[in-house]
C-alpha positions as CSV (number, residue, x, y, z in Angstrom):
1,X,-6.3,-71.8,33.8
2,X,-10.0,-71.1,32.0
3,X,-10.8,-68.3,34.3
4,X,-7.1,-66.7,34.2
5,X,-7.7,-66.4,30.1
6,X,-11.4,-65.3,30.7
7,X,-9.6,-62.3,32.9
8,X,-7.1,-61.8,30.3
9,X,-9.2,-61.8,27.4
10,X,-11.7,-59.4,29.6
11,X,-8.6,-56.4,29.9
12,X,-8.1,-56.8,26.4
13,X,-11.4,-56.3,25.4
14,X,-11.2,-53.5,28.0
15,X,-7.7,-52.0,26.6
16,X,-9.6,-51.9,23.0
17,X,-13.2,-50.7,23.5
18,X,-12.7,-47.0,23.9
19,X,-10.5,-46.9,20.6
20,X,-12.7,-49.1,18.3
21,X,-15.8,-46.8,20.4
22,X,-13.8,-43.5,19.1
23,X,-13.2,-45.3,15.7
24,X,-17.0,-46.5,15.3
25,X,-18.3,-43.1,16.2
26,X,-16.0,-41.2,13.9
27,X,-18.4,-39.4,11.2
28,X,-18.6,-37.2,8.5
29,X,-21.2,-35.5,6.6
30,X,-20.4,-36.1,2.3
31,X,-22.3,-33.3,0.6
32,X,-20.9,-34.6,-3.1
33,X,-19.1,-37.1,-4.9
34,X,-17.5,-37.1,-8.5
35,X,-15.6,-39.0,-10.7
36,X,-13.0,-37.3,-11.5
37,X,-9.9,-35.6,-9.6
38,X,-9.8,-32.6,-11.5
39,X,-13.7,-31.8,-11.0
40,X,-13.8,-32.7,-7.3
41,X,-10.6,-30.1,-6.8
42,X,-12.6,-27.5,-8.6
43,X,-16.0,-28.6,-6.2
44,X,-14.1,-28.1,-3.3
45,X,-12.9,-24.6,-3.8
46,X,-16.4,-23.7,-4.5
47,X,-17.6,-24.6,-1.3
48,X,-14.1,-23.7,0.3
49,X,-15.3,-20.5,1.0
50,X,-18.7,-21.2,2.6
51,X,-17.9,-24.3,5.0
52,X,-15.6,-25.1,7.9
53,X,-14.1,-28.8,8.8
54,X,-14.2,-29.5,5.1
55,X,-11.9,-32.4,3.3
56,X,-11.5,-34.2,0.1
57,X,-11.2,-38.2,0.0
58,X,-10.7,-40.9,-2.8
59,X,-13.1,-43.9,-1.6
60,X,-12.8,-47.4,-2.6
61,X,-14.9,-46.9,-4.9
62,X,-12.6,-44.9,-6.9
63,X,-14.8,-41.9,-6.5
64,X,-13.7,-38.5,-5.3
65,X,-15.9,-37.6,-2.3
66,X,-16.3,-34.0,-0.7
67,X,-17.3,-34.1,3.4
68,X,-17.1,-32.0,6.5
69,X,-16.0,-33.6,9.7
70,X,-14.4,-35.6,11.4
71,X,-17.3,-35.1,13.7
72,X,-19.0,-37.4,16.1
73,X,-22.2,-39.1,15.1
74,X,-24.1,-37.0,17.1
75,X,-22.5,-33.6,16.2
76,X,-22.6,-35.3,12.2
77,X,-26.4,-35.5,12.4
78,X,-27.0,-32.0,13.7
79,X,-24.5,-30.4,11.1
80,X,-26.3,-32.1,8.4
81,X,-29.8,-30.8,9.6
82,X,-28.6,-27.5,10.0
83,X,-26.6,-27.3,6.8
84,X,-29.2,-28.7,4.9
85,X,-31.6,-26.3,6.3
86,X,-29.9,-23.4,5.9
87,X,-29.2,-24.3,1.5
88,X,-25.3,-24.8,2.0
89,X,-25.1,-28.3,1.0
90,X,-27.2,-30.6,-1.3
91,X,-30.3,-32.1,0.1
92,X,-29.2,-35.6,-0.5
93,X,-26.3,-35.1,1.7
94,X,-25.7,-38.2,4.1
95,X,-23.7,-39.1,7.6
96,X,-20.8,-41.3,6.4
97,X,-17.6,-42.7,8.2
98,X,-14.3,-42.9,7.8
99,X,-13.5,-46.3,6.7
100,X,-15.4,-45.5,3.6
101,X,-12.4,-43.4,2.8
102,X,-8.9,-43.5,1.5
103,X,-6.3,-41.0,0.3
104,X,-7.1,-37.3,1.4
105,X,-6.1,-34.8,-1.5
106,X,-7.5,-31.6,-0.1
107,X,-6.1,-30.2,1.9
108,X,-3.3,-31.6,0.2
109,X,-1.1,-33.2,2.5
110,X,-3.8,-33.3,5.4
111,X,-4.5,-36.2,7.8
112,X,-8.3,-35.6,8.8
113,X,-9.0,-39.2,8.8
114,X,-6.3,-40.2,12.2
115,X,-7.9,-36.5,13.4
116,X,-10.0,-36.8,16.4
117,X,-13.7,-36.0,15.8
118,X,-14.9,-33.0,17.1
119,X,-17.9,-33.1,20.0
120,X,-21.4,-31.4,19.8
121,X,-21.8,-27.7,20.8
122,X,-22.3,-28.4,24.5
123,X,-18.7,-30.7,24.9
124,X,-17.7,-27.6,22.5
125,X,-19.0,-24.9,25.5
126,X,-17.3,-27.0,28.2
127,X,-13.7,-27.3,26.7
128,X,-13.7,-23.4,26.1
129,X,-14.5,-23.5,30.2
130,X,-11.7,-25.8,31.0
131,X,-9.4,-23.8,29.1
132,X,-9.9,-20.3,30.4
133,X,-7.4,-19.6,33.1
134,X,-7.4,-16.2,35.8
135,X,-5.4,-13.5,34.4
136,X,-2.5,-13.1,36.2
137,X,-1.5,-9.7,37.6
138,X,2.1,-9.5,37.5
139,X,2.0,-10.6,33.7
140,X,3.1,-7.9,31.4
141,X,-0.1,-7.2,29.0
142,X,0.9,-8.8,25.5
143,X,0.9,-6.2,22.4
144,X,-2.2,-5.4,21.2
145,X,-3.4,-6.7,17.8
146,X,-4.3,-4.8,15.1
147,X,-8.1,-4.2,15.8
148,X,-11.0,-5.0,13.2
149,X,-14.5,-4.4,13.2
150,X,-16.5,-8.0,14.7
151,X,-19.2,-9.2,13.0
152,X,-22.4,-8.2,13.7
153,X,-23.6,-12.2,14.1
154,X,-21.8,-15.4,14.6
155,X,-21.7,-17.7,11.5
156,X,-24.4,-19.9,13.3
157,X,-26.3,-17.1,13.6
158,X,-25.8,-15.5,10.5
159,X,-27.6,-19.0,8.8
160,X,-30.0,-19.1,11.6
161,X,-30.9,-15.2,10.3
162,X,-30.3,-16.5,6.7
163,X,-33.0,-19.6,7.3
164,X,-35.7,-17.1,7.7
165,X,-35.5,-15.1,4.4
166,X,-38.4,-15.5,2.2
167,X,-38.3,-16.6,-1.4
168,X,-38.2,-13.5,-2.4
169,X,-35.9,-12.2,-0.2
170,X,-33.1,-14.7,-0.8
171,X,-33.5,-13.8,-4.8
172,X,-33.1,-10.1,-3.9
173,X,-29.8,-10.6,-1.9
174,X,-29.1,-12.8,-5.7
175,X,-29.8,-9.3,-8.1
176,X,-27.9,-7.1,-5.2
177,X,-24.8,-9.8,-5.9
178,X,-25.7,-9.4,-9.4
179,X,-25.7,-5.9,-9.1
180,X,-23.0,-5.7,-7.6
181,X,-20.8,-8.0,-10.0
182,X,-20.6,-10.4,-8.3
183,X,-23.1,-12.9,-9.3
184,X,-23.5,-14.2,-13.0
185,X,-26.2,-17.1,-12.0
186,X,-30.3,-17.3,-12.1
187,X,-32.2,-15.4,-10.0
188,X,-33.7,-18.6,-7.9
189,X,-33.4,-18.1,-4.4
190,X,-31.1,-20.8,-3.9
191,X,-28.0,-20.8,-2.1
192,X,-26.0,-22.9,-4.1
193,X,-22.0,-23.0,-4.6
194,X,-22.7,-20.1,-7.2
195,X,-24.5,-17.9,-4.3
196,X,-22.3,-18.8,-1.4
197,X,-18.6,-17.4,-3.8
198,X,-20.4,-14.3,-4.7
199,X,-21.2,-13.6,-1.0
200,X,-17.7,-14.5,-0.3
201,X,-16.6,-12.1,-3.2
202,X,-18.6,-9.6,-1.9
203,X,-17.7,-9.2,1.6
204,X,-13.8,-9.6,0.7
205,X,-14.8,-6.5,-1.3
206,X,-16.5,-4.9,1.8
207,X,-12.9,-6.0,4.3
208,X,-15.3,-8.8,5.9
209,X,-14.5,-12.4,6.8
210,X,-15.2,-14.4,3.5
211,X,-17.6,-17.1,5.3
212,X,-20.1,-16.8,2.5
213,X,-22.9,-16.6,4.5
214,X,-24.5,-13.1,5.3
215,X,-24.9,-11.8,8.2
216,X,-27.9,-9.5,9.1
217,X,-25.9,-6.2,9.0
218,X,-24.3,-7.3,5.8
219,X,-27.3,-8.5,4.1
220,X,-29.0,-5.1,4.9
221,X,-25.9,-2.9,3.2
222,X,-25.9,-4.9,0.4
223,X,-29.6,-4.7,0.0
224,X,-29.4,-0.7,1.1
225,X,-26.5,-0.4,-1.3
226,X,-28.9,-1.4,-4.3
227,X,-32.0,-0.2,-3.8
228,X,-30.4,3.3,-3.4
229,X,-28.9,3.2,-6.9
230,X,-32.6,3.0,-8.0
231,X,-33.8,5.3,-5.6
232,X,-36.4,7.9,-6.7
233,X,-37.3,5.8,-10.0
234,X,-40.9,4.6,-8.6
235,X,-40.5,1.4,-10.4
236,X,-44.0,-0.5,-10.3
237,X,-46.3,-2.3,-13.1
238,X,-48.8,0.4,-15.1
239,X,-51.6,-1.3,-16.8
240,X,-52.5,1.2,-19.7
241,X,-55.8,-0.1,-20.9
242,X,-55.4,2.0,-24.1
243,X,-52.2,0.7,-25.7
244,X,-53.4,-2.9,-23.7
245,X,-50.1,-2.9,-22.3
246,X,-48.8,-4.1,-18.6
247,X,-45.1,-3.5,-17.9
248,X,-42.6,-2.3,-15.0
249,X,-42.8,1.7,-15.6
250,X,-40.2,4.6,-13.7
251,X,-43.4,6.0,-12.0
252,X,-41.2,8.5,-10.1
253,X,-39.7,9.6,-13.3
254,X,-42.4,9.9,-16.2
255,X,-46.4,10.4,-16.2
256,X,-49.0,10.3,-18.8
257,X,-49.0,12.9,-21.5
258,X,-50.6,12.2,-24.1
259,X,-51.9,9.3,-27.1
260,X,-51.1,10.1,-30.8
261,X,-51.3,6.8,-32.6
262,X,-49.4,4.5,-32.5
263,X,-47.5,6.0,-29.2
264,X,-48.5,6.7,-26.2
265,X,-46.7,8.9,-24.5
266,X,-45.3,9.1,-21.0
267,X,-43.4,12.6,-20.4
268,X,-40.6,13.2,-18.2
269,X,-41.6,14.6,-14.6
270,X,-38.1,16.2,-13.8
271,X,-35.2,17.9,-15.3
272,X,-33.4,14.0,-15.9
273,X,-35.4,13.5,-19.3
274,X,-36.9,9.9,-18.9
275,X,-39.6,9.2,-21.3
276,X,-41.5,6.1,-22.4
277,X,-43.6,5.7,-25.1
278,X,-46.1,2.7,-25.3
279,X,-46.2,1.2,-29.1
280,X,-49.7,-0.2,-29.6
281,X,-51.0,-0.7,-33.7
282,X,-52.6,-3.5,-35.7
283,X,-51.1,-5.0,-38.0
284,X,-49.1,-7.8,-39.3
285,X,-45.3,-8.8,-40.4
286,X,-45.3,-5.7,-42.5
287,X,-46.3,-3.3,-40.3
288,X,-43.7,-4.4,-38.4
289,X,-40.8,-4.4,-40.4
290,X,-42.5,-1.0,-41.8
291,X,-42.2,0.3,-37.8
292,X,-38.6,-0.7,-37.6
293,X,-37.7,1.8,-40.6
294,X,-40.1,4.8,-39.3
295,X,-38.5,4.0,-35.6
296,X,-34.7,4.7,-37.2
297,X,-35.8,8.2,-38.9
298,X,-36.9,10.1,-35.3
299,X,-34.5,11.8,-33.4
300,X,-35.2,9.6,-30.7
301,X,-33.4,6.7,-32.1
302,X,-29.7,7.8,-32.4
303,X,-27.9,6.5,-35.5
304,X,-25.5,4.7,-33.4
305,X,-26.5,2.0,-31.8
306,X,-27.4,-2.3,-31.8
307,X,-30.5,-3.3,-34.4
308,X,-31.6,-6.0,-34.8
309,X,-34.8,-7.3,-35.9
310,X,-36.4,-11.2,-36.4
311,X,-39.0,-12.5,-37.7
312,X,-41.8,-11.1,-35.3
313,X,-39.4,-9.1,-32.9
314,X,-37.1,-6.4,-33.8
315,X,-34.7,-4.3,-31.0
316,X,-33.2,-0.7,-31.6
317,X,-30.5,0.8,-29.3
318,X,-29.4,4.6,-30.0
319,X,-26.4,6.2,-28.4
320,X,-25.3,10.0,-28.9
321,X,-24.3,12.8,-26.8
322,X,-27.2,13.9,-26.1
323,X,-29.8,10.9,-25.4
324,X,-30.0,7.4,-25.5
325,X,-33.1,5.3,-26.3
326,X,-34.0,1.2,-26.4
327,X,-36.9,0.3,-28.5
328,X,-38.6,-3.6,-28.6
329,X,-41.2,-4.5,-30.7
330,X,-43.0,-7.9,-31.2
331,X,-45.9,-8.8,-33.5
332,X,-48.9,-10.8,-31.2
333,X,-52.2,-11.9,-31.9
334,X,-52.5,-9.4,-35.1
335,X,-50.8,-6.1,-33.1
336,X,-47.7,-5.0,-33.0
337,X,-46.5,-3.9,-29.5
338,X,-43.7,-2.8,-27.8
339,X,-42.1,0.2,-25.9
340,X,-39.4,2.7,-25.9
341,X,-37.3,4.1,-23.2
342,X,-35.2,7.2,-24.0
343,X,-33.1,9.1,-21.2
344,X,-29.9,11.3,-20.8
345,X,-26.5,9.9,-20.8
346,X,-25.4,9.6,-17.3
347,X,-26.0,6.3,-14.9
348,X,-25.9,3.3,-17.6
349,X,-25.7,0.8,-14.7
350,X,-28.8,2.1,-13.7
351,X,-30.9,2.5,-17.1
352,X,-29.7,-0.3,-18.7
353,X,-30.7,-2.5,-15.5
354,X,-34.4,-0.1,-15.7
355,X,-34.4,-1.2,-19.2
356,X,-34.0,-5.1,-18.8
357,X,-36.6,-4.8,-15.9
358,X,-39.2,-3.3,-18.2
359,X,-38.3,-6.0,-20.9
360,X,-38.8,-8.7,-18.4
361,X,-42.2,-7.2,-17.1
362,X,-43.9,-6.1,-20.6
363,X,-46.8,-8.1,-21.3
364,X,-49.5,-7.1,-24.2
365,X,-52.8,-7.6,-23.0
366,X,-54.9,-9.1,-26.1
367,X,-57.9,-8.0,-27.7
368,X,-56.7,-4.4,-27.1
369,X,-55.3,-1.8,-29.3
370,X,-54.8,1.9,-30.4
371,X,-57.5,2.1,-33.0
372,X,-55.0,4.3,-35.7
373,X,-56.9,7.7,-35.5
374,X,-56.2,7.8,-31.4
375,X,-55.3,11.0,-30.1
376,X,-56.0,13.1,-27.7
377,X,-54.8,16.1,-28.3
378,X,-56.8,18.8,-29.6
379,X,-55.2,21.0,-32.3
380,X,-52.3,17.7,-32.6
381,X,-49.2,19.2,-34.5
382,X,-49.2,18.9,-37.7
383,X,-45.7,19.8,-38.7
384,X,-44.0,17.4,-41.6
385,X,-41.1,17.0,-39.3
386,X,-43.2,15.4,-36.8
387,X,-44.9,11.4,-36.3
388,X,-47.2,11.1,-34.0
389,X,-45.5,13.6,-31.4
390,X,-42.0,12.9,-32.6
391,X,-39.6,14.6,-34.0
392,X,-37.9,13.3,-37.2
393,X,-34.6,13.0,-38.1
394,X,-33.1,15.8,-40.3
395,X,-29.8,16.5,-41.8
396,X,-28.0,19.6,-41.3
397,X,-28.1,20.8,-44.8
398,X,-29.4,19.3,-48.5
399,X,-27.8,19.9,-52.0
400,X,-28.4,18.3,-55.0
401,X,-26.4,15.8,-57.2
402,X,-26.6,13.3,-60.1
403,X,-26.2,9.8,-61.5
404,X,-23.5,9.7,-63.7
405,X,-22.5,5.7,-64.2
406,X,-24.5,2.3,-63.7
407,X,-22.8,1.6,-60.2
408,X,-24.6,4.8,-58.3
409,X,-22.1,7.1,-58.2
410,X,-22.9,10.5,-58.2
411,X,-21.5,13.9,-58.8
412,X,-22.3,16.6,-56.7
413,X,-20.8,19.8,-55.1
414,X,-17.7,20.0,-52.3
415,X,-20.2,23.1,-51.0
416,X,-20.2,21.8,-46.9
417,X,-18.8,19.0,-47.4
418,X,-16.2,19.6,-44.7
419,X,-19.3,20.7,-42.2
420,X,-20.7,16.8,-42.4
421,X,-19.6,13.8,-40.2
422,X,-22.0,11.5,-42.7
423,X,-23.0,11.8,-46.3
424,X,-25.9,9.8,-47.6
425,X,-27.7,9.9,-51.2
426,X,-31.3,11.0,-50.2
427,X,-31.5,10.1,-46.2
428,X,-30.4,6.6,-46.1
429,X,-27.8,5.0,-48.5
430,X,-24.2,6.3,-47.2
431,X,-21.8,7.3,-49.2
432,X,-18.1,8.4,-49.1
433,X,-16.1,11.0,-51.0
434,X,-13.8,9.1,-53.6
435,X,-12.5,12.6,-55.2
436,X,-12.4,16.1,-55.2
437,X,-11.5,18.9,-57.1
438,X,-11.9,22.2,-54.7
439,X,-11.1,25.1,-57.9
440,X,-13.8,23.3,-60.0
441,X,-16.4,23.1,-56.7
442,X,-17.0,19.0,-58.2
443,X,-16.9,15.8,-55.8
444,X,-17.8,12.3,-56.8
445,X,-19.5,10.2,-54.2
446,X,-19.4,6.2,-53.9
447,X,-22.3,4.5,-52.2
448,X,-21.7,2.3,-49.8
449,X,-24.6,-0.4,-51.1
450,X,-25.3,-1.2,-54.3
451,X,-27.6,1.4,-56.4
452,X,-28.9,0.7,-59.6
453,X,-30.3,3.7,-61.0
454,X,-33.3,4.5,-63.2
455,X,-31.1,6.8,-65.5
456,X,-28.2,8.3,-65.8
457,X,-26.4,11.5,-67.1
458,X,-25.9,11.9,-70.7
459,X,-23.3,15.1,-71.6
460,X,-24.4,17.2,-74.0
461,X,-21.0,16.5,-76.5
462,X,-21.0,20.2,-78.3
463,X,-20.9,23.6,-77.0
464,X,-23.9,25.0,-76.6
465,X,-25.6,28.4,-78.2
466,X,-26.1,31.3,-76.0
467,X,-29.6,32.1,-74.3
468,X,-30.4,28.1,-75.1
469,X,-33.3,27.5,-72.7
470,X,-32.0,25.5,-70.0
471,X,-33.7,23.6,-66.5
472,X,-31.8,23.5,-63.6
473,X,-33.1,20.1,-61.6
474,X,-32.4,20.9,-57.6
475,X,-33.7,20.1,-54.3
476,X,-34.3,24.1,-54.0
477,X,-36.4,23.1,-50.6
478,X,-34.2,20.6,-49.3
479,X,-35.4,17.9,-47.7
480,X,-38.8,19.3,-47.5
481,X,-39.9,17.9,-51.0
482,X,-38.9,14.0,-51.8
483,X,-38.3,14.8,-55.8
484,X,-36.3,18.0,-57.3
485,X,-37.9,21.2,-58.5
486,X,-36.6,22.2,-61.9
487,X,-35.9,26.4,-62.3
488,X,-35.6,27.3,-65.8
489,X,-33.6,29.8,-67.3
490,X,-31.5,30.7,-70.0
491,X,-27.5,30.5,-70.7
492,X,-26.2,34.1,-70.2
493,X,-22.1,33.1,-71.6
494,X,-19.9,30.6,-71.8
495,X,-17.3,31.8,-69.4
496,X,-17.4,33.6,-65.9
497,X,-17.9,37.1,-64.8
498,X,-13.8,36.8,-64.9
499,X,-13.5,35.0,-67.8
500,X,-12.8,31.8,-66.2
501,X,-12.9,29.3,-68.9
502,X,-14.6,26.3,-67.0
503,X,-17.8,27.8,-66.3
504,X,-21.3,28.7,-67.7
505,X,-23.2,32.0,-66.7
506,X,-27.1,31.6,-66.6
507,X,-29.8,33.7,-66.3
508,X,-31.7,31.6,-63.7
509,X,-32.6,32.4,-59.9
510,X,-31.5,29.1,-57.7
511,X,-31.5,29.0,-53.7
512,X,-29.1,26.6,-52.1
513,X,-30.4,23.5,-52.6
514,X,-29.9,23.8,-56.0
515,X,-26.4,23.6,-55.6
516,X,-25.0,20.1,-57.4
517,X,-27.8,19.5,-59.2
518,X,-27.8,19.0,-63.8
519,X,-28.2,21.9,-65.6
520,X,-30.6,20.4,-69.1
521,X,-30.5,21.3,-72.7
522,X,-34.3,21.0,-73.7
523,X,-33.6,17.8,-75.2
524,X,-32.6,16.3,-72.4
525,X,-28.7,16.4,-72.3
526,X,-26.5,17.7,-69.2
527,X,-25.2,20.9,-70.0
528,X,-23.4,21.4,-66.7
529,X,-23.5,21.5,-62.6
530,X,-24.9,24.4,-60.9
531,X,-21.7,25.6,-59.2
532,X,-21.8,27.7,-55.1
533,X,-21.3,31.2,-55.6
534,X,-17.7,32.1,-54.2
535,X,-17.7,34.0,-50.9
536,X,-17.1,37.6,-51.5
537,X,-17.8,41.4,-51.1
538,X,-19.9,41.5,-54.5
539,X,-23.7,41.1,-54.2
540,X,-24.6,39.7,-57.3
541,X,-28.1,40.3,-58.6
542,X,-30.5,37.1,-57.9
543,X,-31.0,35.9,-61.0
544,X,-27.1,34.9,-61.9
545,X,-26.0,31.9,-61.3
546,X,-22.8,29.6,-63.0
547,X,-22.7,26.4,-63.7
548,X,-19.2,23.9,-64.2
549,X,-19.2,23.2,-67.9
550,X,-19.5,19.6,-69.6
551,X,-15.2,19.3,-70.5
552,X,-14.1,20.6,-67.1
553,X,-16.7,18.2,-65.5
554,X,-15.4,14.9,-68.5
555,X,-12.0,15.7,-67.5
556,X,-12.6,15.6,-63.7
557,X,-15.2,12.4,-63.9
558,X,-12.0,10.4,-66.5
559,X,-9.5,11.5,-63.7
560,X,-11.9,9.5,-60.9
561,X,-12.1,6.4,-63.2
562,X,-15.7,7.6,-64.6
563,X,-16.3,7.3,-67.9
564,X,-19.1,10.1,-69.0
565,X,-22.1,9.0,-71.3
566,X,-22.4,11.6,-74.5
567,X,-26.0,12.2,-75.5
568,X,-27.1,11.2,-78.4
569,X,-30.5,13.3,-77.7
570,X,-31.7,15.3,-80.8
571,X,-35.6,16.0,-80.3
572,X,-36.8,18.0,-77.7
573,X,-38.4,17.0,-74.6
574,X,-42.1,18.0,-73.5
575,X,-42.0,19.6,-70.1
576,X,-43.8,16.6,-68.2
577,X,-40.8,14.4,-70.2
578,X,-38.3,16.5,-68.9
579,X,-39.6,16.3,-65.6
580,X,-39.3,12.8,-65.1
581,X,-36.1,12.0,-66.4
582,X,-34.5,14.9,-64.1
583,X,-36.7,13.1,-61.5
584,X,-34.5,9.4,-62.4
585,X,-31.0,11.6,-62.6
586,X,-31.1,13.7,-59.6
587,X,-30.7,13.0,-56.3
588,X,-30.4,14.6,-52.5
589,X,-27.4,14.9,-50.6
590,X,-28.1,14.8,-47.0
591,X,-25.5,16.4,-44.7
592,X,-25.4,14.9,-41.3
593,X,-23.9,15.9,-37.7
């Protein structure tokens, strides 16, 4: 009876081994585990795209655990070497089994756990053998499938290709996605859940299988595909020992011109207008913040456009038509250095990218600077409308205006106004037109910041006696001269050449510029506006000019909401007096396109 439950108990052991066998060797590789459900369904699409076999389990534990399998120990072990190698799953991934886990809920609805494990690669080879059966030749040849191009590499051999990148080739495949769109991380070099969807994004761009993993052939168009858009730029680091300046330059783009302090200049080579100039002073916080103004006067700095500036950093961006530019400036042990980029609108992509490369690179070198008479050219330009080599900003066209209340608003002619996209009061306070009266030739301008000006108009309250010596205050030059010229002359009548009622005649020779600016009484008092000559067949003789009178001017100014100040002036002015109170009243207006 012993030995007949000795056989017994022998076949059941025998009945049982090879499932508990199966169930003991039954593995899986966890690459993460969280706490919560939501998180661990978001973790698992990420690496969706990038690994095979993979499922989602709640252990007893009450975490939410991420793993590939089922596999057999064996074939466990050699995933996790391989897939650690390769950067697809965390290093501190580990061979686990399934009675560590419970509910599956991804795939949701899946039964991986009662799922046989999968054998190693050479099990794998022999069950493809067994399976393959001899064509048969009276079988009817099934319908073709649509065809599609086959990868260039197997996914084992794609990582096996992808294990041998260099550190810096794995971060160039990362700016290629980046450049691409399809990448927002760092620039590391590691493959992480970040990489691997932007590889998978790109090739479903590309019509590829989205393994997210590489292989050769597509790692060389995507590579191909972005060094070609910057193709022809030269991009390498200058050292200019002058400005003491290292940085990323467009070699294949600009050369070295020239040095006019504090620039040095780097000229275009072609016909695509790339230049760079070096910015290299001494200095301090002022000369900085002083740089920042000058920068936003030259034609190379657009109006429109991003500014900002910090406390020892400032950045301009300039958009128009015709150019772009990026300027960045920092203040470093006692210089102020930085660089500008300017080129023609066309590829931003590109630029912009050139642009954040040359940021990245620029490094000031200390202990070196332009000293502030550097320049090496002989003869250097010395036009007022240039700095250093650069062109200035100018407006269109200047006429002349004046202060008539406390709040900066000032009165002026509507001569070109419809020719200017932007008004300012001398070359940088804005200003709009708040009325306009076209038969009388007046406009009143607002500012758009607060002015507080030195002095203001005061109207002469009487009429005034014929040939009373009078000063016309003008920018006769433009913007060529910063304070007004005053023309003197003498009033000719008290009406037009028509009779018109609202106008002064004078005996005074004024140029353009002129136009807008205060006629004065020798004691000081406004007398009138110098008024544009109308458009006609009549040449007048030089020396006539008209002017708008003080009650056509009072009842246009009260009809804006501008109360004007009567003089109370009696004495008469010496001529340096004069000067300087026409100096305080009038001001520029600068036409802009």
């Amino acid at each position: 009876m012993k030995t007949f439950f000795l056989i017994v108990l022998t076949c059941m052991l025998c009945g049982a081994a090879p499932g508990a066998r199966a169930q003991q060797e039954t593995a899986w590789v966890q690459i993460e585990a969280v706490r919560t459900l939501a998180l661990a369904q978001e973790r698992v699409q990420a690496y969706a795209r990038a690994l095979p076999d993979l499922a989602g389990f709640r252990t007893s534990a009450g975490w939410y655990a991420i793993a590939l399998g089922p596999y057999t120990r064996a074939t466990a072990e050699s995933e996790l070497r391989a897939l650690r190698g390769d950067g697809l799953i965390p290093s501190d991934s580990y061979i686990a089994t399934s009675g560590q886990y419970q509910q599956q809920f991804w795939p949701e609805g899946g039964s991986s756990l009662a799922a046989a494990p999968k054998p190693g690669p050479s099990a794998n080879q022999n069950v493809g053998l067994q399976q393959q059966t001899a064509p048969q030749p009276d079988a009817q040849p099934a319908t073709p499938a649509t065809p599609r191009a086959a990868p260039d590499q197997t996914p084992a051999e794609a990582r096996a290709s992808e294990r041998s990148l260099l550190p810096q080739d794995r971060q160039e495949v990362q700016e290629a996605l980046q450049w691409e769109g399809h990448y927002q991380g760092a620039i590391d070099g590691a493959f992480g859940p970040g990489t691997r969807n932007a590889m998978a994004s790109w090739q479903t761009a590309q019509g590829h299988d989205a393994t997210g993993v590489l292989t050769t052939g597509q790692r060389a168009a995507l590579i191909k595909g972005y060094r070609d858009a910057f193709a022809g730029l030269g991009l390498a680091s200058v050292r200019d020992d002058a400005a003491g300046i290292e940085m990323i330059l467009p070699t294949g783009k600009v050369d070295y011109a020239r040095t006019e302090a504090p620039f040095v200049h780097y000229d275009s080579t072609d016909d695509d207008g790339v230049r760079v100039l070096l910015i290299s002073q001494s200095g301090n916080e002022a000369t900085l913040f002083g740089l920042y103004d000058i920068m936003q006067t030259l034609e190379i700095v657009p109006l429109s456009g991003f500014r900002e500036r910090k406390g020892r950093s400032f950045v301009l961006t300039g958009q128009s038509a015709r150019l772009h530019s990026y300027t960045f400036a920092q203040l470093a042990d006692g210089a102020v250095k930085g660089f500008t980029m300017i080129w023609k609108p066309g590829d931003e992509k590109v630029m912009q990218r050139v642009v954040q490369t040359m940021r990245n690179s620029f490094t000031p070198i200390p202990g070196i600077v332009l000293p502030d008479t550097a320049t090496t050219s002989e003869g250097a330009d010395q036009q007022i409308d240039l700095l250093a080599g650069l062109e200035l900003r100018r407006p269109e066209r200047s006429r002349s205006g004046f202060y008539v209340d406390d709040g900066g608003s000032v009165l002026t002619t509507t001569d070109v106004l419809a020719q200017c996209s932007r008004l300012t009061i001398g070359e940088e306070v804005e200003a709009d037109v708040s009325a306009q009266d076209e038969s009388l030739g007046l406009a009143l301008l607002k500012p758009r910041e607060t002015i507080a000006p030195i002095a203001v108009a005061e109207f002469r309250p009487d009429a005034p006696r014929l040939n009373t010596e009078v000063a016309l205050a003008g920018f006769s030059y433009e913007d060529a001269l910063s304070l007004p010229v005053l023309t003197y002359g003498k009033l000719a009548d008290v009406r037009g050449l028509g009779g018109e009622d609202f106008v002064d005649r004078l005996d005074l020779s004024a140029l353009p510029g002129d136009i807008g600016g205060p006629v004065f009484d020798q004691t000081g008092s406004v007398l009138g506006m110098l008024r544009a000559s109308e458009d006609g067949a009549r040449q007048l003789p030089p020396d006539v000019s008209f002017s708008v009178d003080v009650p056509a001017i009072a009842g246009f100014l009260d009809g804006a909401g501008v109360s004007p100040r009567a003089s109370e002036r009696m004495a008469q002015l010496a001529p340096e007096d004069l000067t300087t109170l026409a100096s305080d009243v009038t001001v520029r207006i600068s036409c802009w396109n």
